[in-house]
MIFIPA-444845 format. One line per field, with one value per residue (C-alpha): residue in one letter; x negated, y, z. Coordinates in Angstrom, 3 decimals. Layout:
REM MIFIPA-444845
type	[A/...]
u	[X/...]
v	[Y/...]
w	[Z/...]
END
This chain:
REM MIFIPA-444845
type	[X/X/X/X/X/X/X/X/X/X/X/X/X/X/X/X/X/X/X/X/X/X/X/X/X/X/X/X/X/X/X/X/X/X/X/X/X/X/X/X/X/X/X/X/X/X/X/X/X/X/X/X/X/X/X/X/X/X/X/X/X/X/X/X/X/X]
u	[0.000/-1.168/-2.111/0.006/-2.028/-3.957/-5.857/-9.856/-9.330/-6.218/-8.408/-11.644/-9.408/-8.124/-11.595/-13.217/-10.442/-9.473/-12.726/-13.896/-12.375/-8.915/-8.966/-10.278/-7.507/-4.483/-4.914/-5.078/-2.152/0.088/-1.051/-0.059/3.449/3.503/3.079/5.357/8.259/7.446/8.034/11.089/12.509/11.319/13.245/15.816/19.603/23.453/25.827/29.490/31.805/34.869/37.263/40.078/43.613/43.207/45.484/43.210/42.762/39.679/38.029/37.946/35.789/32.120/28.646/25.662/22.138/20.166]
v	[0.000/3.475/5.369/8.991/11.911/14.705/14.408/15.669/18.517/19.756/18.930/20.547/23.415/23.290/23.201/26.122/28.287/28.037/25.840/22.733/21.526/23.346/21.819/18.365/18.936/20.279/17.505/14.855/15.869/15.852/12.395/10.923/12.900/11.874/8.017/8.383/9.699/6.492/4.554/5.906/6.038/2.201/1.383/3.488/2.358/3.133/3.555/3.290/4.304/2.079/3.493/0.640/2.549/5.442/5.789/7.816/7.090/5.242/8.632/10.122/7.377/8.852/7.289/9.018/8.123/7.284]
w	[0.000/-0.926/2.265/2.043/2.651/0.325/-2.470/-2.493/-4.092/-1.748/1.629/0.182/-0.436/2.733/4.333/1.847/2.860/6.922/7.620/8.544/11.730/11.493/7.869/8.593/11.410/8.984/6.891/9.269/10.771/7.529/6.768/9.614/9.032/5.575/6.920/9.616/7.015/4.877/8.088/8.977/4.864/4.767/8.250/7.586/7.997/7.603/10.300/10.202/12.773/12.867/15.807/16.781/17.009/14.454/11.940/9.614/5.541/4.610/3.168/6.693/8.311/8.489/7.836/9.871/9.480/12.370]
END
C-alpha cells in the first residue's frame, strides 16, 4: 500500500520556505493525518436508525455516518 504523505518537491518546499524543523515537522504531521483519514474512509460504515412505534414514511428514516 502506498504510504499517504507529500511528495519531495512539496516537503523541500516546505523546508526552503518556513525551515527545517517546522517543515520536517508540517509535513510529518499531515502524513500521519492523511493516513489516519485512509483509516477511517477504509473502516468506515453506515448507520441506520430504525425506531419501533413510528409511523413515519420510509423517506424520513435517516442514515448518519459514524
Amino acid at each position: 500500500m502506498k504510504t499517504p504523505g507529500l511528495s519531495y518537491n512539496s516537503r523541500k518546499a516546505l523546508i526552503v520556505n518556513i525551515g527545517e524543523t517546522a517543515g520536517t515537522e508540517i509535513a510529518e504531521l499531515m502524513s500521519q493525518m492523511a493516513a489516519e483519514i485512509e483509516e477511517l474512509r477504509r473502516t468506515k460504515v453506515n448507520v441506520t436508525r430504525i425506531v419501533p412505534g413510528t409511523s413515519e414514511p420510509h423517506s424520513a428514516i435517516a442514515e448518519e455516518p459514524v
